[in-house]
C-alpha positions in Angstrom: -42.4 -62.7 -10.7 -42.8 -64.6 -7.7 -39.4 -65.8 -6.1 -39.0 -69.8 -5.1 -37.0 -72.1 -2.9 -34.6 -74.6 -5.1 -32.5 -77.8 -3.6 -28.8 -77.6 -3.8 -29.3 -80.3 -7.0 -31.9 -77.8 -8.6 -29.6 -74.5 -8.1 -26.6 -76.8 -9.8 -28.5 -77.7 -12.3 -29.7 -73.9 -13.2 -26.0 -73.5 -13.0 -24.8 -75.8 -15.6 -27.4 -74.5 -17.5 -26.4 -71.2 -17.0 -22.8 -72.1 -18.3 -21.7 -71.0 -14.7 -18.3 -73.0 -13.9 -18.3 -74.9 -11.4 -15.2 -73.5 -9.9 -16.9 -70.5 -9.2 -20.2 -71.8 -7.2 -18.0 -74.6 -5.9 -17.1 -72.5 -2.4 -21.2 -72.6 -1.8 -23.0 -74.1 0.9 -25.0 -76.8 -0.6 -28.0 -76.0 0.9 -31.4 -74.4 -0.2 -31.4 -71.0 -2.3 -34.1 -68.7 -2.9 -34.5 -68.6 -6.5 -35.7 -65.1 -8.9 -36.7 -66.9 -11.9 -35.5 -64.3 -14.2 -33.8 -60.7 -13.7 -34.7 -58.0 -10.9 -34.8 -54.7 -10.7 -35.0 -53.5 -6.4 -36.1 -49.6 -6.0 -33.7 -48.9 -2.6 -30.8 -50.5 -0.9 -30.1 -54.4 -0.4 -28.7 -55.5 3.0 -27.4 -59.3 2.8 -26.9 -58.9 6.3 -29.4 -61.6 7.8 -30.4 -60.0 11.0 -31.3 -56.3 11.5 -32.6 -55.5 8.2 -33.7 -58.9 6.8 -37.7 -57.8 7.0 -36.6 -55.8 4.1 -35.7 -58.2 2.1 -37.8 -58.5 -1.3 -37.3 -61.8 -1.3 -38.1 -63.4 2.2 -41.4 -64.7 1.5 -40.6 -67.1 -0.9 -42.0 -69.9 0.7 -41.1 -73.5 0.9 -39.8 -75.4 4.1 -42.0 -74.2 6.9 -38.8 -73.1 9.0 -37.7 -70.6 6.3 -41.1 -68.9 6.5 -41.2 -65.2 7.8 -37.8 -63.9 9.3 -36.8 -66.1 11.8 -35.6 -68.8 9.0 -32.3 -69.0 7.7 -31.7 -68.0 4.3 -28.3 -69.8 2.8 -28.5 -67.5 -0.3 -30.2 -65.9 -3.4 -29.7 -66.5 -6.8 -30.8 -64.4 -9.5 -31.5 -66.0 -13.0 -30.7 -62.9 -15.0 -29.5 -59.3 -14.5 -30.1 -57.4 -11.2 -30.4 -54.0 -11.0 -30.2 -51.7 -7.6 -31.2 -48.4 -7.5 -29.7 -48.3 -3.6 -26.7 -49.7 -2.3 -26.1 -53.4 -1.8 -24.2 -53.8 1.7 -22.8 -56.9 4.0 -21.2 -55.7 7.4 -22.0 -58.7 9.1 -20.8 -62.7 9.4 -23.4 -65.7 8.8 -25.1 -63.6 6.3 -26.8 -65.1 2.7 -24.8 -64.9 -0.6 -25.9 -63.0 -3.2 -25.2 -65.1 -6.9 -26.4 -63.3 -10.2 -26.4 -65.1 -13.8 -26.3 -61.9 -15.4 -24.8 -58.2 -14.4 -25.0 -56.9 -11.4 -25.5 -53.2 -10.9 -26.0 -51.0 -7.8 -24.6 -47.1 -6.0 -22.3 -48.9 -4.5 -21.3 -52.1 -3.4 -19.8 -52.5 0.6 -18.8 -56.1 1.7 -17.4 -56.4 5.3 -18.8 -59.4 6.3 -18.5 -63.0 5.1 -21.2 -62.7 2.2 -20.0 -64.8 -1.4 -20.4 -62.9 -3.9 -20.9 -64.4 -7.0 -21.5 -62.7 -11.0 -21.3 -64.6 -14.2 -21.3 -60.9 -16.2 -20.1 -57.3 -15.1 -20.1 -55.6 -11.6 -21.1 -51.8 -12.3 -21.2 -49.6 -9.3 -19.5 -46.3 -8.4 -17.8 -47.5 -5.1 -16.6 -51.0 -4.8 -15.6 -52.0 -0.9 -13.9 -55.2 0.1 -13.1 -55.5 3.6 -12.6 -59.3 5.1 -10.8 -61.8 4.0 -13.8 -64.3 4.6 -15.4 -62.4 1.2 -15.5 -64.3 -2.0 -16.4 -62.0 -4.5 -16.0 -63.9 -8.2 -17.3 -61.5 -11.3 -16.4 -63.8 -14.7 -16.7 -60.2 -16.3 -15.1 -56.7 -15.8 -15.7 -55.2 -12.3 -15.9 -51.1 -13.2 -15.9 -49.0 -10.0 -14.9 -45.0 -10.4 -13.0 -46.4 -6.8 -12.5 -49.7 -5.7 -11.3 -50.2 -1.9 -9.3 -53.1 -0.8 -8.8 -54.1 2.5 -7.1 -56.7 5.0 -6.0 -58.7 2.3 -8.9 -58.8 0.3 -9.2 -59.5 -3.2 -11.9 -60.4 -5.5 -11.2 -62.8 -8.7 -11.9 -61.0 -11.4 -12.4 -62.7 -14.8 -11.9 -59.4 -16.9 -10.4 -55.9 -15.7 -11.0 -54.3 -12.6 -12.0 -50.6 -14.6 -11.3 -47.7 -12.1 -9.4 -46.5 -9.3 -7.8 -48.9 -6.7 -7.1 -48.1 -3.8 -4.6 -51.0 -1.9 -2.6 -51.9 1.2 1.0 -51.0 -0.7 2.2 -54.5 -0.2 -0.2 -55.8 -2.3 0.1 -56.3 -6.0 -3.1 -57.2 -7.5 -1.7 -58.7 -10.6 0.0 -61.3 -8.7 -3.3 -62.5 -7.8 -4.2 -62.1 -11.7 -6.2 -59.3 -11.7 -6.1 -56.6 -14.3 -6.7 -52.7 -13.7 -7.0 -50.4 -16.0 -7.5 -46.6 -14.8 -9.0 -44.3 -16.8 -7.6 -41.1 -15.0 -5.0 -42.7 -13.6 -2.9 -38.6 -12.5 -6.6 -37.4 -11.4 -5.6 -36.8 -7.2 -8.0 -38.4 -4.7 -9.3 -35.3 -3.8 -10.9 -35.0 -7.6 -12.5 -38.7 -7.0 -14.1 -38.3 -3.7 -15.9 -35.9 -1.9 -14.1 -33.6 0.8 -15.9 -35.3 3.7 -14.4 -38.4 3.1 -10.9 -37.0 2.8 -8.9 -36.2 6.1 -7.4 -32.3 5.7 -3.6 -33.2 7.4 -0.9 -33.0 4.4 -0.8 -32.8 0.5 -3.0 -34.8 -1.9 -1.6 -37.7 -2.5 -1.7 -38.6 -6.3 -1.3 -42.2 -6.9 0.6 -42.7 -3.6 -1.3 -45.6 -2.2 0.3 -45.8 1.0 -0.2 -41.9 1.5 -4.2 -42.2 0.1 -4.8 -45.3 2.2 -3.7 -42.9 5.3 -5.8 -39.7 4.4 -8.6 -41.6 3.8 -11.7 -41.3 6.2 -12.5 -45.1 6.1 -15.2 -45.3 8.9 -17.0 -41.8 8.0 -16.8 -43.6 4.3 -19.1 -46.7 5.3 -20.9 -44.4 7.9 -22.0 -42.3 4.6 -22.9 -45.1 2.2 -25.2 -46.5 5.3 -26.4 -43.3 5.6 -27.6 -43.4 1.5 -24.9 -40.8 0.9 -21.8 -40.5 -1.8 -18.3 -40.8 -1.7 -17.7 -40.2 -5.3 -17.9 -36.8 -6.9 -21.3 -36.5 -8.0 -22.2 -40.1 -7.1 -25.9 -40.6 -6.0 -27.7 -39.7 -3.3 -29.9 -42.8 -2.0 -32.7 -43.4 0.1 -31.5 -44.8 3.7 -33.1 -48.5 3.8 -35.3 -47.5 7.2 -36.9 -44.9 5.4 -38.2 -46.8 2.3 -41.6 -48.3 2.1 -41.8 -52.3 2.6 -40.9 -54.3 -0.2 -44.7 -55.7 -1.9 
């Protein structure tokens, strides 16, 4: 199914179509989009980052405007008309890089957003490891966002239209249902150390339960991110995926 490039009055109008509120696709740049007429399924890892690893992207060769062509164009952002499926991670550790919106649910290994990528779902966010670490994210899901662990950081947190289903792990100033979001833990005694491997885990003091303050210290952030770069888990029997240099170019 090739992928095309839609106005900022043709992606609105998909939109309303879509039943996708406007308050949600109303913090957009309205600019051009790369459309996928219909849902996608990606074999690896997706980097929104729109530098390094953008010659990876499946979608780049849309065509359209001569000065998006190959991978020296900008790309504003990329819009799914239907559910996407990742077998890889999807991952943003960089500023200036393409959104990412999907009309359906959106389902990867893991899901790491450090950049300034928006982040936008009309159904459910399913991934073992959800990371939020800038507060120039917008991540919107209109459904339930269901991580085994779900990492928030400097202040970030995403609107969630249903429940955030899993572990959270936040700054112990921060109450997420002041900013409306509900969580609902299905092991909510099980220790860190029974969530995530031991590499991720520093060895200095006791588990700490559902301490957040105490987990937040222990944890390993940088070897965390270093490992889901690397293709590797975090969770306890998460998978093991293919590092985005070694896979094959996207046909």
């Amino acid at each position: 199914m090739e992928t095309i490039y839609q106005t900022w009055a043709e992606t609105v109008a998909l939109f309303e179509r879509r039943g996708f509120p406007a308050e949600t696709y109303g913090s957009l740049d309205e600019e051009e989009y790369i459309l996928h007429p219909g849902p996608a399924a990606l074999p690896g890892s997706l980097w929104l980052d729109d530098h390094q690893y953008r010659h990876q992207n499946p979608w780049i060769d849309a065509g359209g405007r001569p000065e998006y062509e190959g991978i020296d164009g900008a790309v504003t952002g990329y819009v799914i008309d239907g559910d996407l499926d990742v077998d890889g991670n999807i991952l943003n550790l960089e500023y200036g890089s393409p959104s990412l919106i999907v009309l359906g649910d959106l389902k990867a290994a893991n899901l790491v957003l450090g950049g300034s990528s928006h982040v936008l779902v009309q159904g459910d966010i399913r991934v073992e490891t959800f990371v939020g670490n800038s507060t120039d994210q917008l991540v919107d899901v209109r459904g339930d966002l269901r991580a085994a662990l779900a990492i928030l950081r400097d202040e970030f947190v995403p609107e969630v239209g249903g429940r955030l289903r899993g572990r959270a792990l936040v700054p112990d100033h921060l109450d997420l249902a002041d900013h409306g979001v509900a969580v609902e833990d299905p092991a909510p005694h099980a220790g860190l150390s029974e969530l995530l491997v031991p590499e991720v885990l520093g060895t200095d003091g006791e588990d700490p339960g559902d301490d957040v303050h105490l987990a937040e210290k222990r944890l390993r952030y940088e070897h965390m991110i270093d490992r889901l770069v690397r293709g590797l888990p975090v969770i306890r029997g998460g998978r093991t995926v293919a590092p985005l240099e070694e896979l094959p170019p996207v046909k």
